[in-house]
C-alpha positions as CSV (number, residue, x, y, z in Angstrom):
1,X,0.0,0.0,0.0
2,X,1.8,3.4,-1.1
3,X,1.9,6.1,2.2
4,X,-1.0,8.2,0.6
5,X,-3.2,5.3,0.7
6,X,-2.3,4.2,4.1
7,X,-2.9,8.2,5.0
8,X,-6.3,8.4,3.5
9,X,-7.7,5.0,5.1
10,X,-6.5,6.7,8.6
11,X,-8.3,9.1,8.1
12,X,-11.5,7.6,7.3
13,X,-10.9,5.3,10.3
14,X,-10.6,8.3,12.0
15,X,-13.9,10.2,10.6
16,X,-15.2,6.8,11.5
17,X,-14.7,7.1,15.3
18,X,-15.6,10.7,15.4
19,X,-19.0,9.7,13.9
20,X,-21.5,9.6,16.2
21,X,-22.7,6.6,15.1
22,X,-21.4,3.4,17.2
23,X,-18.3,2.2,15.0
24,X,-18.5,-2.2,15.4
25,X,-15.7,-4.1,14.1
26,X,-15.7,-7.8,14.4
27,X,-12.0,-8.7,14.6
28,X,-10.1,-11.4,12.7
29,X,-6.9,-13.4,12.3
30,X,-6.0,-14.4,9.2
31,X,-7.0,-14.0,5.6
32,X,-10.0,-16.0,4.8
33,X,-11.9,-14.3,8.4
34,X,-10.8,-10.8,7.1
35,X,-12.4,-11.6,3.4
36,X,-15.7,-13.1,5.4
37,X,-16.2,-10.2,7.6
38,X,-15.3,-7.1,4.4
39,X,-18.0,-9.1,2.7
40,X,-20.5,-8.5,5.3
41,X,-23.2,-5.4,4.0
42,X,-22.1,-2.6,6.5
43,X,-18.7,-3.9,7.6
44,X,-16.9,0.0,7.6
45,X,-13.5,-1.3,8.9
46,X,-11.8,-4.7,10.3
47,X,-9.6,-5.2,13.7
48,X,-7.2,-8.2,14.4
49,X,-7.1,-9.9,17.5
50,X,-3.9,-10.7,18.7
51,X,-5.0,-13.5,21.2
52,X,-6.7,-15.3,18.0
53,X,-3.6,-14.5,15.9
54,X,-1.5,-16.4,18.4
55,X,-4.0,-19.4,18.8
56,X,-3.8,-19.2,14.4
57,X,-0.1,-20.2,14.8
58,X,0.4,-22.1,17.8
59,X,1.1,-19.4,20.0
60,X,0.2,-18.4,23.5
61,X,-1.8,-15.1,24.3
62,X,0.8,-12.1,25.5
63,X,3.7,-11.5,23.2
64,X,4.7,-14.9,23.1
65,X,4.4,-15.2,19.3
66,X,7.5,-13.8,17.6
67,X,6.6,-10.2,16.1
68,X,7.3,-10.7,12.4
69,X,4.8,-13.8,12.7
70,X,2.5,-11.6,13.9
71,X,3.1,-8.8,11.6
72,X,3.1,-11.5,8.9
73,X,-0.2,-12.2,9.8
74,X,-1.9,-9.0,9.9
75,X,0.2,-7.8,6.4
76,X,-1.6,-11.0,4.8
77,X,-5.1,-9.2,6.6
78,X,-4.8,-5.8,4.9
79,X,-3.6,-7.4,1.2
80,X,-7.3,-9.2,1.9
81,X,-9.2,-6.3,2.2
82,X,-10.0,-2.8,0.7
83,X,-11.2,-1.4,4.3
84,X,-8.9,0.1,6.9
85,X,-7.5,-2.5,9.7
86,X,-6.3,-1.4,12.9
87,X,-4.2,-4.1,14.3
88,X,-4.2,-5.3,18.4
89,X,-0.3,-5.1,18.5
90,X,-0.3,-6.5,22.5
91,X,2.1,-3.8,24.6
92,X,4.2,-3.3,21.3
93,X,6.6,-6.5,21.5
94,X,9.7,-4.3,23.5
95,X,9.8,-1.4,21.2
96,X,5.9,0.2,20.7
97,X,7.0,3.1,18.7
98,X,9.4,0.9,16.0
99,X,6.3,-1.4,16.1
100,X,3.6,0.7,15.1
101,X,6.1,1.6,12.2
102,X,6.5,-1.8,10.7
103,X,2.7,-1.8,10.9
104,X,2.5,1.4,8.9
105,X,5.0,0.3,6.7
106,X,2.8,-2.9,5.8
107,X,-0.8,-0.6,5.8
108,X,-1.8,-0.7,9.2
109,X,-3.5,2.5,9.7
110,X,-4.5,1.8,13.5
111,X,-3.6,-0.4,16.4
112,X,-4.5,-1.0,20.1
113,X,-1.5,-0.6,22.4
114,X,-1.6,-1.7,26.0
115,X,-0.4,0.3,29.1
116,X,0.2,-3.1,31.1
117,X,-0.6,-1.2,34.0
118,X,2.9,0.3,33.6
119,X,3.8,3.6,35.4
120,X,1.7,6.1,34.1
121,X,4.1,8.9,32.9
122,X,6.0,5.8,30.9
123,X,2.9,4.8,29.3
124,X,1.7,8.2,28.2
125,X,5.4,8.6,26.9
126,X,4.9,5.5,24.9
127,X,1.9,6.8,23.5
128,X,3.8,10.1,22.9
129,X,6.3,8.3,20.8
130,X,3.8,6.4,18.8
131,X,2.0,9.1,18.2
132,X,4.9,10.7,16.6
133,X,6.4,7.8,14.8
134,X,2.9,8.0,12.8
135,X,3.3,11.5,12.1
136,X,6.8,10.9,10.8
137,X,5.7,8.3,8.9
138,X,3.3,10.5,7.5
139,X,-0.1,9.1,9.2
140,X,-0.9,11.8,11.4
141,X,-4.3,10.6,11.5
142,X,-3.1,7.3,13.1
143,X,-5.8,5.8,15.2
144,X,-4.2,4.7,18.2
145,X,-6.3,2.8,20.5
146,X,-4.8,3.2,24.0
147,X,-5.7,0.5,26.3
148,X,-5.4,0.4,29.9
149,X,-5.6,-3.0,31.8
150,X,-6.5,-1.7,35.2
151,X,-10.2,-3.5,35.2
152,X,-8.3,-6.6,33.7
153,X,-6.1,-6.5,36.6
154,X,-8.1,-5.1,39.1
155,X,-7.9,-8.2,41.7
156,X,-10.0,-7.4,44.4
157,X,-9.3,-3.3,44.7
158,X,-12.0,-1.4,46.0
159,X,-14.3,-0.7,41.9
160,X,-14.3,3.1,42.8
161,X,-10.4,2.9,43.0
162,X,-9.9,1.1,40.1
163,X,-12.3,3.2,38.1
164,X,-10.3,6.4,39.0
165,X,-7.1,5.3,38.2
166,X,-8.9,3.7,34.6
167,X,-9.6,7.1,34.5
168,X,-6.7,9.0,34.9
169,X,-5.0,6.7,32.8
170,X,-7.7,7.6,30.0
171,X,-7.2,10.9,30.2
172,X,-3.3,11.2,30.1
173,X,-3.4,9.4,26.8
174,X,-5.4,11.4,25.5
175,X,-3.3,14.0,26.6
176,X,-0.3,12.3,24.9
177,X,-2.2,12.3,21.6
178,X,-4.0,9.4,21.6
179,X,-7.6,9.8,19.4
180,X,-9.1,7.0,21.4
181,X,-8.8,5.3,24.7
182,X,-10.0,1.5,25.2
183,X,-11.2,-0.1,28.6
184,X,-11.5,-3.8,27.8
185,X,-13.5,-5.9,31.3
186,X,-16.9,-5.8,32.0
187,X,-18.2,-2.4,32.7
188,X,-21.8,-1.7,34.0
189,X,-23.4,1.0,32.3
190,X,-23.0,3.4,35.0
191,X,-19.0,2.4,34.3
192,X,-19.3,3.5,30.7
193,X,-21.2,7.0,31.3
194,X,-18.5,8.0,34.3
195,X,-15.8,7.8,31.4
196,X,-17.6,9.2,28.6
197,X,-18.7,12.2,30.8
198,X,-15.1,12.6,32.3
199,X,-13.4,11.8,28.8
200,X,-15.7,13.3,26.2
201,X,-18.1,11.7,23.6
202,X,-16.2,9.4,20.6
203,X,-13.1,9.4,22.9
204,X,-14.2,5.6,24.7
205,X,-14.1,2.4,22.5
206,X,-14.9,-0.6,24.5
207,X,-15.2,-4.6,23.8
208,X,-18.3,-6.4,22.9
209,X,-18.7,-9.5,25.9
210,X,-22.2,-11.9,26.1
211,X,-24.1,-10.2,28.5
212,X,-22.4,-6.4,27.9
213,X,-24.7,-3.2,27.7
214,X,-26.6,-3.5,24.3
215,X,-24.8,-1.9,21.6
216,X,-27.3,0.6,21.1
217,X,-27.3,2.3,24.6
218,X,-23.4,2.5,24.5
219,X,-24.2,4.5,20.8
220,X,-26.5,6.6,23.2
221,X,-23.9,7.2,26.0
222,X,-21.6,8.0,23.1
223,X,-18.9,5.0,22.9
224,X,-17.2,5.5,19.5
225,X,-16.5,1.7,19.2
226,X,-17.1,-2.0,20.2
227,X,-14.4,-4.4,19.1
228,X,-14.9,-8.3,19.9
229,X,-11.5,-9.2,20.5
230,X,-11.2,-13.0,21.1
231,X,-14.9,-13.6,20.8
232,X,-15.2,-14.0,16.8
233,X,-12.6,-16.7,16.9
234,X,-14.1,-18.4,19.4
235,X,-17.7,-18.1,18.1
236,X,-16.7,-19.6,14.9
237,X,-14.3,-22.3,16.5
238,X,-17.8,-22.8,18.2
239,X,-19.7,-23.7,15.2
240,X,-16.7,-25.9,14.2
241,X,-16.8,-28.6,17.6
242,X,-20.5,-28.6,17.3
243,X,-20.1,-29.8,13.7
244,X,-17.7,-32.2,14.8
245,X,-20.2,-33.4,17.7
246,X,-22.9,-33.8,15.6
247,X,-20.8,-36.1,13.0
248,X,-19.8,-38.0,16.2
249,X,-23.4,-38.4,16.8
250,X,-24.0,-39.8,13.1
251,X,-24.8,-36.4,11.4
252,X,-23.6,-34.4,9.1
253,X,-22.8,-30.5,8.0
254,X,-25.4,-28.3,9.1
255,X,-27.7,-27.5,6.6
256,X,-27.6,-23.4,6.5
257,X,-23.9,-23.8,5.6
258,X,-22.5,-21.3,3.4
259,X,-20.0,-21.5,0.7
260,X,-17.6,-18.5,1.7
261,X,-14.3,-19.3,0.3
């Protein structure tokens, strides 16, 4: 992809997020999920999941999977697809800034990047860095997806606690020049509006869980985006054992299958 491309597909990632319509992107891992979900009527823009990259080669979830594997990977994603792809790049493999270059370099024109509950003036220097890496790279529009892990890791801290500190954490990436902030765990709706009020409409993008406020309210409370994460895998590894346990049971292919490759 030439660097004006990979510019103008930020940038409508970024108009995308800005919208105020709720932005959904249903994330894949490898070629063949990327094709599926671009075909979908009203898919606007595709996410890969790291955790489901990982499990795609043999990997475990967390960096364990080399980087260029990974980065192999999501290159093969954007060559599949006309849409913009923002790429879960973990807590940037050691070296976030020269990550999120490769990326660029290959047409990433987005990426989530975890704070691993890291000091927070080293990870709002991270995002710093990033953020100027893109603009160097000439993808100021670059729609960095700053994640903090504090609900993830929250143990058994008092929820107030852990929802200030999510919050200050928000807010000082924002500050380093982040567009976006993500908040992956199970919020309660009274979770969500606290950090859109204190962190300003389109500014929150959140993950999609079974049992998670409907998508529509968070539109209301003005999330600019649900992501899936590890969810899409597993819902279509899903289908796949209860195939394999109805064939056990005598059966056969289910018969609303679809040809899609």
């Amino acid at each position: 992809m030439t660097a004006p491309e990979t510019a103008r597909k930020a940038t409508e990632l970024l108009r995308l997020h800005q919208a105020p319509e709720l932005l959904t992107v249903v994330n894949v891992w490898d070629a063949i999920s990327a094709k599926v979900v671009t075909d979908v009527p009203g898919t606007r823009a595709l996410a890969t999941a790291s955790h489901s990259i990982a499990a795609t080669l043999g990997h475990e979830d967390g960096e364990n999977i080399p980087l260029a594997e990974m980065l192999d990977m999501v290159g093969r994603i954007v060559r599949a697809t006309e849409l913009p792809v923002t790429a879960d790049l973990e807590g940037g493999y050691g070296d976030a800034a020269g990550t999120i270059r490769r990326a660029i370099d290959i047409g990433v024109v987005g990426a989530n990047l975890e704070d691993q509950v890291k000091p927070l003036a080293e990870a709002a220097r991270q995002v710093e860095d990033v953020m100027r890496v893109a603009e160097q790279a000439g993808v100021g529009d670059f729609m960095l997806n700053a994640r903090t892990d504090v609900f993830l890791q929250a143990g058994d801290r008092d929820h107030g606690e852990v929802l200030a500190d999510g919050t200050e954490r928000c807010r000082a990436f924002l500050d380093a020049g982040a567009p976006v902030v993500f908040v992956p765990g199970f919020l309660s709706e009274d979770d969500v509006a606290h950090l859109v009020d204190a962190l300003g409409p389109q500014r929150l993008t959140l993950i999609g869980l079974p049992g998670h406020v409907p998508l529509a309210r968070l539109e209301e409370l003005g999330v600019a985006r649900v992501s899936f994460g590890p969810v899409s895998q597993n819902v279509a590894l899903t289908a796949l054992q209860q195939m394999v346990e109805e064939v056990h049971r005598g059966g056969t292919a289910p018969e609303d299958t679809r040809r899609l490759n």
